[in-house]
Each structure stands twice: as structure tokens, then as C-alpha cells.
C-alpha positions in Angstrom: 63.4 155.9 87.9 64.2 152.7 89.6 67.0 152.2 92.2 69.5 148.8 92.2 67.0 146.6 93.2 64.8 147.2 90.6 67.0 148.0 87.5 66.5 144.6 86.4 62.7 145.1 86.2 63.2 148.2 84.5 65.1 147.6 81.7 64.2 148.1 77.8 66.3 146.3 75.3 66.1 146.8 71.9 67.3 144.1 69.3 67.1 143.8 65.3 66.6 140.6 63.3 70.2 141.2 61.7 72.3 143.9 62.3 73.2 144.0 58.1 70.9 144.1 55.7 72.0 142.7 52.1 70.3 143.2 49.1 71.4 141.3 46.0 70.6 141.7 41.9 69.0 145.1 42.5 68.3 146.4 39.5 68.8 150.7 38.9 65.4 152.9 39.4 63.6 149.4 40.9 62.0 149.4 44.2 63.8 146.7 46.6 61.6 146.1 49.9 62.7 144.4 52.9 61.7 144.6 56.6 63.9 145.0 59.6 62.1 143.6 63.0 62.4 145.6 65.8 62.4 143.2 69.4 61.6 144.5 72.8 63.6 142.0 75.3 62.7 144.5 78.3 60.1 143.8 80.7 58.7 147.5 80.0 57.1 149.1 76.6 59.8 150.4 74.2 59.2 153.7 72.9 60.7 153.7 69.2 61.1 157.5 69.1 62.2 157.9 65.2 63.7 155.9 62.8 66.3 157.9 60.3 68.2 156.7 56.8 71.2 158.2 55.3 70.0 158.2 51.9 66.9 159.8 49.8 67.4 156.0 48.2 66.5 154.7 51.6 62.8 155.2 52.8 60.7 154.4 55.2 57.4 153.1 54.2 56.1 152.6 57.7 56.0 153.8 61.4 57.3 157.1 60.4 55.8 158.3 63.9 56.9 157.0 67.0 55.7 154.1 68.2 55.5 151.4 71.2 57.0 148.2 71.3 55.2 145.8 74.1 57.3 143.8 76.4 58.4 140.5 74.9 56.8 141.6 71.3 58.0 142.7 68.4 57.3 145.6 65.7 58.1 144.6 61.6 59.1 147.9 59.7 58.9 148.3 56.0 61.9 150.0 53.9 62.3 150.8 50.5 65.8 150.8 48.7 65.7 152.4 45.0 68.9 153.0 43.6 69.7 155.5 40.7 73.2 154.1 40.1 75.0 150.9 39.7 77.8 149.2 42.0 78.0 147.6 45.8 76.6 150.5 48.0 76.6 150.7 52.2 73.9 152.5 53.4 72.6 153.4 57.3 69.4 153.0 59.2 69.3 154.5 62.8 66.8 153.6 64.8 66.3 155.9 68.3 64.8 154.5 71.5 64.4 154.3 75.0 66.1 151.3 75.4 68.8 151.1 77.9 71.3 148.7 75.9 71.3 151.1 72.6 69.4 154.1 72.4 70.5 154.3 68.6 70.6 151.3 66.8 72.4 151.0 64.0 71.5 148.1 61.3 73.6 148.3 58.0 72.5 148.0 54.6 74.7 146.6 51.9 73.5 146.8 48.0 74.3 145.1 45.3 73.1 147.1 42.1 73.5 146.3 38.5 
């Protein structure tokens, strides 16, 4: 645990390349991949403990175990979005950490599906 003085040096923060995801001209029952990048801004490894989707439609094709993100680095993760109906869906990804600044991200998906 770190006192005062170092909290500074002790802190994990977590950050996504966007917070919303939008995927256009899906088509129904076709796979959609995209990657969300997971930053470590902390000056101490990031523990990604597990990453969780709202929907069977919504999987994770990588890093299903948990996982450390290096200080200053960065980890890609690959999802896979396969719709069985038609219209604009929202869907969720949470992703749980040790990070001081969120320990549950959220990052928002947004489908468009014809």
C-alpha cells in the first residue's frame, strides 16, 4: 500500500482507445470484428482481471484470462459482434481492473444491422 507521498508512484490507470464502439452496414448472422486497446497510464503493471459482454452476440476472441498490462504499454483485444436480427442495437463491454481511476470500464457498443 503506499502512503501520500507515494500515491502518485502507485497509481494504475486504465484508458480505452474510444469509450463507444460503432459498427455500421452489419449484415444479420455475419461476423463484425473490431479491437478495443486497453492503455496502462500508471507507473505500475495493470492487472486486467476479466473482461465481460452483455450479449451471446458479443464475444471475446482474445485474453479471456487475465492478463498484465506494463506501465506506459498497451494490450489490443479482439471482439466479435454477430447479430441474429436487424435494427440499431447498444450493447456493453466491461472490463475489470486494478486500476485506481476505474476498476470497471465501461466502453459501449453501438450496431447498425441490416
Amino acid at each position: 500500500l503506499c502512503d501520500r507521498r507515494q500515491r502518485q508512484m502507485c497509481i494504475r490507470e486504465v484508458r480505452v482507445n474510444s469509450e463507444v464502439v460503432s459498427l455500421s452496414d452489419c449484415a444479420v448472422s455475419e461476423d463484425n470484428v473490431f479491437v478495443i486497446s486497453i492503455y496502462n497510464d500508471g507507473k505500475y503493471p495493470l492487472k486486467v482481471s476479466r473482461i465481460f459482454t452483455s450479449c451471446s452476440c458479443l464475444n471475446l476472441l482474445d485474453h479471456t484470462d487475465e492478463f498484465v498490462v506494463s506501465p506506459n504499454d498497451s494490450a489490443m483485444v479482439s471482439f466479435n459482434f454477430k447479430s441474429e436480427e436487424s435494427g440499431e442495437v447498444i450493447r456493453d463491454v466491461f472490463i475489470t481492473s486494478n486500476a485506481i481511476n476505474k476498476p470497471i470500464l465501461y466502453v459501449k457498443i453501438l450496431a447498425s444491422i441490416y
